[in-house]
C-alpha atoms as a printed R data frame, in Angstrom:
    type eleno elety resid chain resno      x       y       z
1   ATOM     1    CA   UNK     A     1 71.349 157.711  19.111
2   ATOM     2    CA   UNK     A     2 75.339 157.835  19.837
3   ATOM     3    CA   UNK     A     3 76.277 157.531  23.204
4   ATOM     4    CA   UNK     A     4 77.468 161.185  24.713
5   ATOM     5    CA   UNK     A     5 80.697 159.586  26.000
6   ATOM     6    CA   UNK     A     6 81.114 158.689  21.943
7   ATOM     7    CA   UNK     A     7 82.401 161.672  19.343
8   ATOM     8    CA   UNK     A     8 80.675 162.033  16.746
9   ATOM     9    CA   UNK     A     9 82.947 159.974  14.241
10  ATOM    10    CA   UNK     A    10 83.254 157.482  16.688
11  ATOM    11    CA   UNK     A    11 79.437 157.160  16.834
12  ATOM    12    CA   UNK     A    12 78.971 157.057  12.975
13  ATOM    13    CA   UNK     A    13 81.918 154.134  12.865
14  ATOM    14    CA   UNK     A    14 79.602 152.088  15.829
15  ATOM    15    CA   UNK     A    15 76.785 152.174  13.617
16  ATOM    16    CA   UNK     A    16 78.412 150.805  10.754
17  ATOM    17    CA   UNK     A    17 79.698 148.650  12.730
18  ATOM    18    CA   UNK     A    18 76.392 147.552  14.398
19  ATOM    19    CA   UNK     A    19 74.822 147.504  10.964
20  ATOM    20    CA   UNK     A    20 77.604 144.760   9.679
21  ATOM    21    CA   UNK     A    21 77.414 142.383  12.371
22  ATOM    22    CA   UNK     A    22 73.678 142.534  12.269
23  ATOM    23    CA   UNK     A    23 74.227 141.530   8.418
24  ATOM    24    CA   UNK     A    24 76.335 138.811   9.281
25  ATOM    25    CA   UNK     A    25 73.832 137.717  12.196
26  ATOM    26    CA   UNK     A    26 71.108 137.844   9.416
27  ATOM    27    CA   UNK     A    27 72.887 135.618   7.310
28  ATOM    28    CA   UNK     A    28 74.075 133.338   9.288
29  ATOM    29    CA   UNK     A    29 70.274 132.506  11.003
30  ATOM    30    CA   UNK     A    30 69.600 132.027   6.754
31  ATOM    31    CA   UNK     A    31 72.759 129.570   6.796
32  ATOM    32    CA   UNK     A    32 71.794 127.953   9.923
33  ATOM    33    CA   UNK     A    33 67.860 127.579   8.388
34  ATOM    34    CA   UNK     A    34 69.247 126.275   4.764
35  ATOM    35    CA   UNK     A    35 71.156 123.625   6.465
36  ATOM    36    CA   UNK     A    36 68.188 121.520   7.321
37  ATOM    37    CA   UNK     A    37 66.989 121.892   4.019
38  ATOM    38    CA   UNK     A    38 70.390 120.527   2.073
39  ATOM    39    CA   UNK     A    39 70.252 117.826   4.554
40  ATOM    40    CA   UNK     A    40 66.760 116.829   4.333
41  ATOM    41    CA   UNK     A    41 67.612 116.217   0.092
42  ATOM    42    CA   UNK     A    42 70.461 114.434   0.988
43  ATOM    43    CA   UNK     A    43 68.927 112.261   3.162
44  ATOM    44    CA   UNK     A    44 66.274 111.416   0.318
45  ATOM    45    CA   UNK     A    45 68.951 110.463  -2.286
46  ATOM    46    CA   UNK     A    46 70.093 108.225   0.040
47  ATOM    47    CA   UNK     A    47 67.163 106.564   1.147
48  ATOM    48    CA   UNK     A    48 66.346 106.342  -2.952
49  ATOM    49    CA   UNK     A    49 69.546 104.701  -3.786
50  ATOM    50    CA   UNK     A    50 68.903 101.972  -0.625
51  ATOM    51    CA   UNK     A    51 65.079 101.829  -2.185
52  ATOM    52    CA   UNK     A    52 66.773 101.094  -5.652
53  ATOM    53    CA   UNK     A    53 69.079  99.164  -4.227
54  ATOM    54    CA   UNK     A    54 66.748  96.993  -2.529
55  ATOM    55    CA   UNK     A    55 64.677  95.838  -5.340
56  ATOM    56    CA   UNK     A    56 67.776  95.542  -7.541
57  ATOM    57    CA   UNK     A    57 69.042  92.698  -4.633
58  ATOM    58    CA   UNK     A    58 64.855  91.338  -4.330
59  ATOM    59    CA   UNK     A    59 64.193  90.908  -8.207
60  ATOM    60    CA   UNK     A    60 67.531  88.993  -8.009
61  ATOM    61    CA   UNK     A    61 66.525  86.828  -5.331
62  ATOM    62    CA   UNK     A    62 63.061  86.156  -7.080
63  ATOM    63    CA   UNK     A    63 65.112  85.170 -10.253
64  ATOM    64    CA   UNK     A    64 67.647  82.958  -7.954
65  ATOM    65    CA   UNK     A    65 64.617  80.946  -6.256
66  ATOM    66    CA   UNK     A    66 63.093  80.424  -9.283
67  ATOM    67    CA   UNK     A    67 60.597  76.908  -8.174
68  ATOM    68    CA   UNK     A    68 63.186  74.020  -8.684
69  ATOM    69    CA   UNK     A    69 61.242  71.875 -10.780
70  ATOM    70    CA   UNK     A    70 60.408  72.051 -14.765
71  ATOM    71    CA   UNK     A    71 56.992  73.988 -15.264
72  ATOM    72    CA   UNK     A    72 56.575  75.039 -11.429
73  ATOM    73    CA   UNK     A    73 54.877  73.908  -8.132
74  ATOM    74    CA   UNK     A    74 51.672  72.830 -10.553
75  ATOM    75    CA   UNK     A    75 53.739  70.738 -12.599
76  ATOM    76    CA   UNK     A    76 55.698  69.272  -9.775
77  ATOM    77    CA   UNK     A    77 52.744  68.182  -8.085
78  ATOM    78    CA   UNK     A    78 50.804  66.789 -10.964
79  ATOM    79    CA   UNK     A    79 54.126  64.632 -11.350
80  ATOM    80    CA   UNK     A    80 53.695  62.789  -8.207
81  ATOM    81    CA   UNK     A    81 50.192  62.623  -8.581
82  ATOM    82    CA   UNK     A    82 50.681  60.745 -11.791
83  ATOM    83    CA   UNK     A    83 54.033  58.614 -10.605
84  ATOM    84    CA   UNK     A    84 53.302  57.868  -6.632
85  ATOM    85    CA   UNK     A    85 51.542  54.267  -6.978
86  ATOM    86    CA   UNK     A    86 49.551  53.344  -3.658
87  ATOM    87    CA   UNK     A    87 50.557  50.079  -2.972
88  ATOM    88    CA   UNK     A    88 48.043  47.394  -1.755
89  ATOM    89    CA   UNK     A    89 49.468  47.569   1.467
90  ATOM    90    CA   UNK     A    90 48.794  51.327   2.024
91  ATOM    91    CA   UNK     A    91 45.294  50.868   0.826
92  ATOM    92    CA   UNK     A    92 44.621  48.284   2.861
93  ATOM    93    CA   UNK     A    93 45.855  49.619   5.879
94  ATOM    94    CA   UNK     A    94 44.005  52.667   5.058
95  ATOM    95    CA   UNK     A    95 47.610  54.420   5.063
96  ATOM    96    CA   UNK     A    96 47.319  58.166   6.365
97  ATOM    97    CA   UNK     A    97 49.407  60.929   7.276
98  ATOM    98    CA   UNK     A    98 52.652  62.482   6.325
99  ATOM    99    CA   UNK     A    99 56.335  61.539   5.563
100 ATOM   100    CA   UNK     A   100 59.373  63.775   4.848
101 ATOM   101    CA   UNK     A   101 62.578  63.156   2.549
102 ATOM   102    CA   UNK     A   102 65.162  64.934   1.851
103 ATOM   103    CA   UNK     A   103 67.268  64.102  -1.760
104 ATOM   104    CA   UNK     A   104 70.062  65.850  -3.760
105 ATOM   105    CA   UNK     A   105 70.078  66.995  -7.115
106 ATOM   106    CA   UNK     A   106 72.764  68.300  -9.421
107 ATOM   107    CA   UNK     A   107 73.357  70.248 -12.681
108 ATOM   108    CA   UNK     A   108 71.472  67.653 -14.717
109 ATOM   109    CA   UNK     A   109 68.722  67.451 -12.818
110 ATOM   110    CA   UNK     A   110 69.213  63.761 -11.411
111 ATOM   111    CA   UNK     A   111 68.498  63.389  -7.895
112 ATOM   112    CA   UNK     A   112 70.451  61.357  -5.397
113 ATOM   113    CA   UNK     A   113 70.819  60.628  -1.383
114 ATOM   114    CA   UNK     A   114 67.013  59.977  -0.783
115 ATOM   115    CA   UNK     A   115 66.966  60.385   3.382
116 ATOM   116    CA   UNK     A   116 64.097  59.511   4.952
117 ATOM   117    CA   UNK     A   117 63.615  62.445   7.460
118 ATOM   118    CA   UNK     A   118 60.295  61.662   9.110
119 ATOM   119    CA   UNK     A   119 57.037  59.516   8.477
120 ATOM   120    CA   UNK     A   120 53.812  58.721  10.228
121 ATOM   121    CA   UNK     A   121 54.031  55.463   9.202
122 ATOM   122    CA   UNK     A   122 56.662  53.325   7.496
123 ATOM   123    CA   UNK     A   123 54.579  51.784   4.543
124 ATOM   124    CA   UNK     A   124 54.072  55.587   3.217
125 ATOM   125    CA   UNK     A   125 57.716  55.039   2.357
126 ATOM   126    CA   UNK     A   126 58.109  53.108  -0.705
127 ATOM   127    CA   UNK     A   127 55.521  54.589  -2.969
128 ATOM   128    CA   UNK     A   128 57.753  58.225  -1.962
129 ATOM   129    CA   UNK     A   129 60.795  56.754  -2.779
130 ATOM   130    CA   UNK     A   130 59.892  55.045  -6.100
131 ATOM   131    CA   UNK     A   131 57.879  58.272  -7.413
132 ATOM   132    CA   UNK     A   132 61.150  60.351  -6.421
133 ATOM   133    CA   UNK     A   133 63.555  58.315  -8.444
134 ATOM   134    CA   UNK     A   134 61.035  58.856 -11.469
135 ATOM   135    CA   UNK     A   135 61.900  62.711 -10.896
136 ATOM   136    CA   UNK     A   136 65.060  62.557 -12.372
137 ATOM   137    CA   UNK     A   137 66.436  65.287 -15.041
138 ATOM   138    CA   UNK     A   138 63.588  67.215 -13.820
139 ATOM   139    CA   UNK     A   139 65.206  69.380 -11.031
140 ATOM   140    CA   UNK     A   140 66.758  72.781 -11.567
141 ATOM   141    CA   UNK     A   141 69.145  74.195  -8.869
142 ATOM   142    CA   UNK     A   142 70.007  77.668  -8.217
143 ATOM   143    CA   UNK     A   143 73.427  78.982 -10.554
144 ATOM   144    CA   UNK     A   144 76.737  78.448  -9.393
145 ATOM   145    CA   UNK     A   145 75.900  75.181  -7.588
146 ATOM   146    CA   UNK     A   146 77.204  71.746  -8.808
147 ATOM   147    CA   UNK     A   147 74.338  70.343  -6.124
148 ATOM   148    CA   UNK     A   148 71.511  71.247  -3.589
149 ATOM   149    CA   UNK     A   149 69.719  69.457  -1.304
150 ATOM   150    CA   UNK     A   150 65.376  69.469  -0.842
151 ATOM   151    CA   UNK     A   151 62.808  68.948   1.266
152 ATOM   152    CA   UNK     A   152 59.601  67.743   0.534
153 ATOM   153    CA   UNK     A   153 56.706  66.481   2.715
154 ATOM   154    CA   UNK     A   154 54.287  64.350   1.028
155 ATOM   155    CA   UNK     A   155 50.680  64.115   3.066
156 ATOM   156    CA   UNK     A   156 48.681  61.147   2.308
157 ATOM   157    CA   UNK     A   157 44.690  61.001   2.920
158 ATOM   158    CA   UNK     A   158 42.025  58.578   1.747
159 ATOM   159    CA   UNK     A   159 38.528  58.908   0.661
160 ATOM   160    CA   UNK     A   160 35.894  56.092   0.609
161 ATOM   161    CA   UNK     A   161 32.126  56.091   0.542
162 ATOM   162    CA   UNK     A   162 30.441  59.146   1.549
163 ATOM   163    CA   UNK     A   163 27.388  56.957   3.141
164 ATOM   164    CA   UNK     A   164 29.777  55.103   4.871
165 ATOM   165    CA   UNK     A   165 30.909  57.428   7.456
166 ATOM   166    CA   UNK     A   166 30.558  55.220  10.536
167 ATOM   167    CA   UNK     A   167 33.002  52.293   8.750
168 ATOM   168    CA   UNK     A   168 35.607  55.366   7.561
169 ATOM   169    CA   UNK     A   169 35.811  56.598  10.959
170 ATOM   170    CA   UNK     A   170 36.948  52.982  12.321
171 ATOM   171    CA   UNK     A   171 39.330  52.217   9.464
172 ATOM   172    CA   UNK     A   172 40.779  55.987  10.842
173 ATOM   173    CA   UNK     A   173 41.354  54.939  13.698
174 ATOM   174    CA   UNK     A   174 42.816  51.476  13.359
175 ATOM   175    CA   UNK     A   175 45.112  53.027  10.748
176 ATOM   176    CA   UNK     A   176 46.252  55.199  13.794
177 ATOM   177    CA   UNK     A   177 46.455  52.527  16.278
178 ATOM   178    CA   UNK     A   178 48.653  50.193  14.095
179 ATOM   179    CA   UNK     A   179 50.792  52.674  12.417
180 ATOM   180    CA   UNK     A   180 54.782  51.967  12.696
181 ATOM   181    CA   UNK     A   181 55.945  56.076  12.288
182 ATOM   182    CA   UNK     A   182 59.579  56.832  11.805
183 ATOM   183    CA   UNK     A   183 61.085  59.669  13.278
184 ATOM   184    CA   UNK     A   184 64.544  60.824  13.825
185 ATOM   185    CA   UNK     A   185 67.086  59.156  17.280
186 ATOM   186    CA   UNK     A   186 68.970  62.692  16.738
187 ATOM   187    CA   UNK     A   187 68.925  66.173  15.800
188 ATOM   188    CA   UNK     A   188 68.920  66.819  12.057
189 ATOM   189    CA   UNK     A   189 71.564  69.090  10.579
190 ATOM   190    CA   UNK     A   190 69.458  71.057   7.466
191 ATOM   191    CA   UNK     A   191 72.788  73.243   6.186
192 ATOM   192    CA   UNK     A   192 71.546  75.231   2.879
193 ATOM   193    CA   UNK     A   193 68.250  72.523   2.218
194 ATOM   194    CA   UNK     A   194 65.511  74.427   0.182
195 ATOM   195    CA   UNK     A   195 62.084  73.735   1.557
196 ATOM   196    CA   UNK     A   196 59.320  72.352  -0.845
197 ATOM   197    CA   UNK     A   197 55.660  73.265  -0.504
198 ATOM   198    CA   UNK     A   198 53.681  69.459   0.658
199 ATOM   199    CA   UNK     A   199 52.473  67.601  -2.189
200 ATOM   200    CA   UNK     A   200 49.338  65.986  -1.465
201 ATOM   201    CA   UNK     A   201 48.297  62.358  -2.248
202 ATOM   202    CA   UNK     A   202 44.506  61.507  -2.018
203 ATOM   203    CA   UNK     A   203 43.331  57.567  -2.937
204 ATOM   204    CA   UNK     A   204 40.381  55.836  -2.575
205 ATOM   205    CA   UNK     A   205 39.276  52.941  -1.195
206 ATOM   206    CA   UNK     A   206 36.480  50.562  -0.585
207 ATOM   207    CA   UNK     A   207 35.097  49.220   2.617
């Protein structure tokens, strides 16, 4: 109803009036509710493309750490299975435990720097370092890299007579007691060194 004070043209051009503005307030709570909405998709793409993006950059990765050695981890361990020789000295002494080396290798696959990082007990050495040089042309390093630097633990164990468990037991122990370990005087700088999975070494011997 127009207000009394209003005439009556005046009152017909408030209700237009009134009638707009609630049009525009009507439209602009549809605005202000579609808003949300365009966001929301936006959002998505975006999250998508990151999601593509993603596993674009991980299958790349996968393809870039590609296992360093010619037919895989399987291979690389049935290498030094076949190559390490246990020395009469380690089998004597009943040898145990576990020694790390680090080595380089370059395009061709020939290794070099052979760094004796840590080992339980020194004659594990030499059997390491003559199956390693064995490995040559048998490394692959990642693209782009004229050389790359491992690591690789190797973890010796013996096995003798099952019946004999009392014997084994000693020989355990007097292999521990009369070890001669290596380990690092100082802190040891890694820079980009890939990480090998251990390659286990199991020989037996007699009482």
């Amino acid at each position: 109803m127009p207000h009394p004070a209003l005439s009556k043209g005046e009152g017909s051009n408030t209700n237009k009036l009134v009638k707009r503005e609630a049009k525009v307030l009507s439209f602009g709570e549809d605005l202000g509710e579609a808003k949300p909405i365009i966001k929301l998709k936006t959002m998505k793409k975006i999250l998508l493309t990151i999601i593509i993006l993603t596993a674009s950059v991980y299958c790349f990765a996968q393809e870039q750490l590609a296992f360093p050695f010619q037919g895989g981890k399987d291979a690389m361990n049935q290498f030094f299975k076949d190559s390490l020789n246990i020395s009469g000295d380690v089998a004597q002494k009943k040898a145990f435990g576990t020694a790390i080396f680090k080595f380089t290798a370059n395009q061709k696959g020939d290794i070099s720097k052979i760094i004796i990082y840590y080992a339980d007990d020194a004659v594990l050495v030499t059997p390491v370092v003559e199956a390693l040089r064995k490995s040559g042309r048998k490394w692959l390093i990642p693209d782009g890299e004229k050389s790359h630097d491992f690591l690789v633990p190797f973890v010796f164990s013996f096995a003798g007579p099952a019946a004999d468990k009392g014997h084994m037991q000693k020989a355990v122990y007097e292999s521990y007691r009369n070890r001669s370990p290596i380990v690092p005087a100082d802190q040891v700088p890694l820079d980009k060194t890939t990480l090998l999975p251990p390659v286990m070494i199991s020989y037996p011997v007699s009482q």
